[in-house]
C-alpha positions in Angstrom: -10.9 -72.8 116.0 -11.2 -74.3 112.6 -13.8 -77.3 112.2 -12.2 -80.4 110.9 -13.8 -79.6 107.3 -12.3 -76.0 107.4 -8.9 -77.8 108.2 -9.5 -80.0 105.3 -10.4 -78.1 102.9 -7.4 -76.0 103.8 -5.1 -79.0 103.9 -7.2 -79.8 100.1 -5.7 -76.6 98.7 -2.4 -76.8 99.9 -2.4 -80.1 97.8 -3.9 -78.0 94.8 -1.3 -75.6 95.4 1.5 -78.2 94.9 0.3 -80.9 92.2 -2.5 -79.1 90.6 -4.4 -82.5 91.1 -6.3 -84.2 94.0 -8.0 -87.6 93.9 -11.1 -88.4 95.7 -10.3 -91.8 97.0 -6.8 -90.6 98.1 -8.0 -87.7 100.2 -10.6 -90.3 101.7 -7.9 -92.2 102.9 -5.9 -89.9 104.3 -8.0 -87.9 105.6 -10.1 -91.0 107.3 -13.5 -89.5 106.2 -16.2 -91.0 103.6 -15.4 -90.0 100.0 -18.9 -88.5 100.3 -17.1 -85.9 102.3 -14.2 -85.3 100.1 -16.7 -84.6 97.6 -18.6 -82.4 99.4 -15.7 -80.2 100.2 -14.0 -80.4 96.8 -17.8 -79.2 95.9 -17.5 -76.1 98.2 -13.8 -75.4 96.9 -15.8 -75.6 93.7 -18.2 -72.9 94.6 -15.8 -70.6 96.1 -14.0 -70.6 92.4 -11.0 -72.4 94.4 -10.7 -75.7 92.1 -12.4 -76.8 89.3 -14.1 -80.3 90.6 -13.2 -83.4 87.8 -13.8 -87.1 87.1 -12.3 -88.5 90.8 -10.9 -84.9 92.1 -10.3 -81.6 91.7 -7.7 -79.9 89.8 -6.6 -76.4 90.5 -8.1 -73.8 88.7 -5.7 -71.5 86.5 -4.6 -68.2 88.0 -6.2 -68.4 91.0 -4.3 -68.6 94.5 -5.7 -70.4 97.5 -4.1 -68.0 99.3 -6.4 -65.2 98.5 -8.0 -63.2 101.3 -11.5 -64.1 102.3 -12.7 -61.0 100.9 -11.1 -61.5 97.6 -13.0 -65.2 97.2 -16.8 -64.9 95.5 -19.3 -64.5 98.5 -21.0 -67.6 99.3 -24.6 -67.2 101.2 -24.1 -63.7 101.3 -28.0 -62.9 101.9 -28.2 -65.8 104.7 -24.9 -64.5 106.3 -26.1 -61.0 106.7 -29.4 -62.6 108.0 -27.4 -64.2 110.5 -25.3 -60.7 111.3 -28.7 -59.1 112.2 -29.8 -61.6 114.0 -26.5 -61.2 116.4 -26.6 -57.5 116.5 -30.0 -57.9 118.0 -29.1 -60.2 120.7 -26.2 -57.7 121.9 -27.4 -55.3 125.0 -25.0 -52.6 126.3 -21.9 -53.8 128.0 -22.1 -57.3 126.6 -18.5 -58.4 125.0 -18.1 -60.0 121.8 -15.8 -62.5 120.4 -15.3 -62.5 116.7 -13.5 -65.7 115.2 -12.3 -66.2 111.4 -14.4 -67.2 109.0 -16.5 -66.0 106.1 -19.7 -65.0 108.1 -18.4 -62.9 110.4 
């Protein structure tokens, strides 16, 4: 189950995708979240090379497809992720069942 800033930020580049351009303020609104918010996702969007963050926004960075697998985007946290990984391995005793969801840590 996505958290509501995964579903944003997905939502975010789907309006990338179609007018190249988001505005702060708008996605505030629509989105019913503090433009504090917006920024930080259009910030993480930023980080994953996913849009290029401007005065107000974001516009969508040339050549480069939301829609890229997750192991096609730049690795973000990589060293604290694989912290985390060994961490779970160590908490799994024979016969235990895991779950693994989506995301870029598992």
């Amino acid at each position: 189950m996505e958290s509501p800033a995964e579903t944003r930020r997905s939502i975010i580049l789907d309006e990338l995708a179609s007018n190249r351009v988001v505005k702060t303020a708008g996605l505030s609104d629509r989105f019913g979240v503090s433009v504090v918010s917006i920024r930080r996702d259009l910030e993480y969007l930023e980080r994953l090379g996913l849009a290029k963050r401007i005065h107000g926004g974001a516009m969508a960075v040339p050549n480069v497809s939301p829609y890229e697998p997750n192991s096609l985007k730049p690795q973000s946290h990589s060293e604290e992720k694989e912290c985390i990984g060994r961490a779970a391995v160590a908490m799994i005793e024979p016969g235990d069942r895991i779950i693994f969801d989506s995301g870029t840590t598992v």
